[in-house]
N, C-alpha and C positions, 0 to 999 in steps of 0.2 A: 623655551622648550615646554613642550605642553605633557603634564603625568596625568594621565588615565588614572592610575589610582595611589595615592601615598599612605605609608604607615612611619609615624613618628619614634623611632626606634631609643632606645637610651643603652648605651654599652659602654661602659667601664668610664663614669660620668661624662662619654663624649655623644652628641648625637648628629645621629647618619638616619640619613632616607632609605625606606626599605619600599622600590616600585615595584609592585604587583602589574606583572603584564596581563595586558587587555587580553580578553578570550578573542578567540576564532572565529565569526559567524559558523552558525550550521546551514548545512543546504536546504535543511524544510526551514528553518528561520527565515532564508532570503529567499526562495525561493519553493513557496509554495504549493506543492501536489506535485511538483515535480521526482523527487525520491518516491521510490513505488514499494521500497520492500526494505532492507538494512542501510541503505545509506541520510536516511533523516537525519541521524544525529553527526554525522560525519561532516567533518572541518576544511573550510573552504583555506587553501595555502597557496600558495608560493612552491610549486613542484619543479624538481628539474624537467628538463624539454622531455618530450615524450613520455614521462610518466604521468597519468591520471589521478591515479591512485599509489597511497602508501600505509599501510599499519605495521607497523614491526619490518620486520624483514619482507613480509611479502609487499609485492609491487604489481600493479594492471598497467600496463605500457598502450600507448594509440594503439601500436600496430595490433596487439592483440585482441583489441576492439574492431580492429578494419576485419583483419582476419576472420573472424567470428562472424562480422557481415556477411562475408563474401561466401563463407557455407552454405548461406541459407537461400531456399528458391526463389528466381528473380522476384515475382510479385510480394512477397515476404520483405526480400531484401531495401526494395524500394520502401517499403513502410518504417523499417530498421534505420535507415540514413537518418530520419528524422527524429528515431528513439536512441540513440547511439546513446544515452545516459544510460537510458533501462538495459543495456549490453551489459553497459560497466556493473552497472550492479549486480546483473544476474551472476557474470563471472567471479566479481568480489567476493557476493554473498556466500556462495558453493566456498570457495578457498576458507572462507573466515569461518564459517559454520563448524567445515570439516575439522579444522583447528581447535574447535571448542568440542566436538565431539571427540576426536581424539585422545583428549585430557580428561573428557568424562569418563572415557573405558579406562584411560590406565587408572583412572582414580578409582573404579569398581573392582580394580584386581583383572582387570585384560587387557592385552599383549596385543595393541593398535596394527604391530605389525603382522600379527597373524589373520586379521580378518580382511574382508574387500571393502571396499568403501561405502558403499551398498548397504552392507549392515550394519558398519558403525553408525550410518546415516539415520538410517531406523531403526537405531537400538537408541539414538539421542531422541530422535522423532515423538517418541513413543513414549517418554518417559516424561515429558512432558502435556503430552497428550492423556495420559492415564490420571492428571491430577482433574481433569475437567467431568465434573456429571451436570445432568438434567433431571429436575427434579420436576415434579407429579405438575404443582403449580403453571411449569412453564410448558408444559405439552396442552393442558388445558387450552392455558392462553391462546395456543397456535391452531388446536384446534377451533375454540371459537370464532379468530381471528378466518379461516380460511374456511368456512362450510359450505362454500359456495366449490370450492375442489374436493371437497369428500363427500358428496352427495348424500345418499340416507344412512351410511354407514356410522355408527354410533361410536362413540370413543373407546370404550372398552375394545370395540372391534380394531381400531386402529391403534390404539395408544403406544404398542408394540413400534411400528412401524414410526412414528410421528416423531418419536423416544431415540430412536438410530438413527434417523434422518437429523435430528436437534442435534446428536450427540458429536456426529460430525463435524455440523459446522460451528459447535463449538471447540470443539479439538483444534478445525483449521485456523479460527481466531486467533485462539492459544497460542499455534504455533505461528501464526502472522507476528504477535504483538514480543511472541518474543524474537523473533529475526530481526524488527525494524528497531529494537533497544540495544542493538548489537554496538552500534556508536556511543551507548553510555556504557559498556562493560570493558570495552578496547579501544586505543585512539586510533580512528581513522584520518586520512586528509583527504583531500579529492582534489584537483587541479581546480583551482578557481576563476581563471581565464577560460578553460575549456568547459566550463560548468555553466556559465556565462551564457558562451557562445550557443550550447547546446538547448539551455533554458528558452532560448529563442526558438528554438526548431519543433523542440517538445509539444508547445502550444500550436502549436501551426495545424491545429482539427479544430471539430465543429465545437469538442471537448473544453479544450484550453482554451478556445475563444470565449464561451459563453463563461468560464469562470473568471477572465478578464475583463467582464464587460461592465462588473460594477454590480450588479445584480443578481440573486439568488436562483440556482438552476436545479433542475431535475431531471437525470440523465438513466433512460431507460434503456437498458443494454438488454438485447436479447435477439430474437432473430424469427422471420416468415415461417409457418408451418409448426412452430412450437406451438399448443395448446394456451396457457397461462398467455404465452406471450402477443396472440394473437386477441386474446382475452384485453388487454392492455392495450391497442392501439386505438379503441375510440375512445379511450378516459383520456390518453394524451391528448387526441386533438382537441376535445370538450378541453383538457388544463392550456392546452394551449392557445386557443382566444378569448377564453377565461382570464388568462394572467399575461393579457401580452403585453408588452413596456412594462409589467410589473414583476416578472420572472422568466426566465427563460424553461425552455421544457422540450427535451433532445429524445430522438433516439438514435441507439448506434447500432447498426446489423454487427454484429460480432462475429459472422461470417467473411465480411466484408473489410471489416476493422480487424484482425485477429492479435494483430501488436499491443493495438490500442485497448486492447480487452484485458488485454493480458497485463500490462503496465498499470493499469486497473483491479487488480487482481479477482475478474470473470470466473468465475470455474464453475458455475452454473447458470443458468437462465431461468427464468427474467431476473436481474438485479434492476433495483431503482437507488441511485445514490444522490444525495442532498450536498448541494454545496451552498454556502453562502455568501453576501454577497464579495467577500475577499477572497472566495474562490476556493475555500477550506472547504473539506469534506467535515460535514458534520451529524448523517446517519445514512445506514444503506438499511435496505429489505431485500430479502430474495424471497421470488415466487411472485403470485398476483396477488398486487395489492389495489384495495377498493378505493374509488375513486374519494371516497370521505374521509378517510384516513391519510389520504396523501394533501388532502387539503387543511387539514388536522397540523398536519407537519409543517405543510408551507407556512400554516398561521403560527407556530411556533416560533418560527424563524422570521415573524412581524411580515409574512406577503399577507396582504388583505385582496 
């Protein structure tokens, strides 16, 4: 018999074996860039048949995965067969969220069952959002960083502007980093057969492939007729015979892709996001970023 882990216990001068059972894998542990939002930290098990998911009492069944497919407009749904994880999550996440917001209202002295869902949501939303500012330094930065998109207009003129726009997306951060730690506050499981099966499917784009291939990628998600983003397509091809065999270098029309975008979590244009070469995200940008600083990055990440 083989013990993962023993403890030499002494009780009442007799000794006994105290075995500590081996942990769970996590699904970002095995299974790399595949979790998109709260299920990283969530434990691959041994589920009864037809359930995906378990924490507590609540349960994500297949069929409520199929179903959820089956809503959405064919050319969507086709995209969905393949993302059938990022289903599961999105419908987990909402249940499990709701559940922690719930317990923050009755904890503030309100009555969960008097309000809609709607505003419990963004009454948690927001109170983590309200701990994030942007400071003088870091507008600066962005403004140097982008002179080329604020043409003669002087900082003072914009700082206003540049200040709300930072402020955002670090609010959405916030609220990314605290969704995807949702697996270290509650136990989740996820079916690990079906986990499996679907980590196959997931990868099956231009995406998953280039993060599987061994080598470090740079994946510009954006889309024709956008300004920035239109800005960005002769820096990729220069990066991309520039670095060929020695990095990969994508774009994804997000028009096109709109699952794939969104499993990604897209919510503006241009993002450029850095993976390395085991396929880990390890920095994004949004907006136009100059062709030296994206080479700045790749040298970071030892591409020469």
């Amino acid at each position: 018999m083989v013990v993962a882990a023993s403890v030499l216990v002494v009780v009442c001068g007799a000794v006994a074996w105290a075995v500590e059972e081996p942990k769970q894998p996590t699904v970002g542990e095995t299974y790399i860039g595949l979790a998109s939002d709260g299920l990283t930290y969530a434990r691959l098990s041994d589920l009864p048949k037809g359930v995906l998911l378990r924490s507590g009492e609540l349960t994500v069944t297949e069929k409520e995965v199929i179903d959820e497919i089956a809503k959405t407009p064919p050319d969507v749904r086709e995209q969905l067969k393949k993302q059938a994880f990022f289903v599961l999550e999105s419908l987990a996440v909402r249940r499990l969220v709701l559940t922690e917001a719930k317990a923050a209202a009755a904890k503030s002295g309100k009555d969960p069952a008097k309000l809609e869902e709607r505003q419990i949501m963004e009454s948690y939303f927001a109170a983590i959002a309200d701990k994030v500012k942007v400071t003088d330094a870091e507008v600066a930065d962005f403004y140097n960083k982008n002179r080329n998109l604020v043409g003669d207009s002087r900082l003072d003129q914009i700082k206003a502007d540049i200040s709300r726009y930072l402020l955002q997306q670090k609010q959405q951060q916030a609220v990314d980093k605290h969704i995807e730690a949702l697996g270290r506050r509650m136990p989740i499981e996820v079916s690990a057969s079906w986990t499996k099966e679907q980590s196959v499917l997931a990868n099956d784009n231009v995406v998953g492939k280039a993060r599987s291939s061994g080598k470090p990628s740079l994946v510009d998600f954006g889309s024709k007729g956008c300004g920035p983003c239109d800005m960005m397509t002769p820096i990729l091809a220069t990066l991309s015979k520039k670095y060929e065999g020695k990095a990969n270098v994508l774009f994804v029309q997000v028009a096109e892709e709109q699952i794939l975008a969104a499993r990604y979590g897209i919510q503006s244009i241009p993002v450029q996001v850095f993976f390395d070469k085991t396929g880990r995200e390890v920095f994004r940008h949004v907006g136009f970023f100059p062709q030296e600083e994206i080479e700045k990055k790749l040298a970071e990440m030892g591409v020469k």
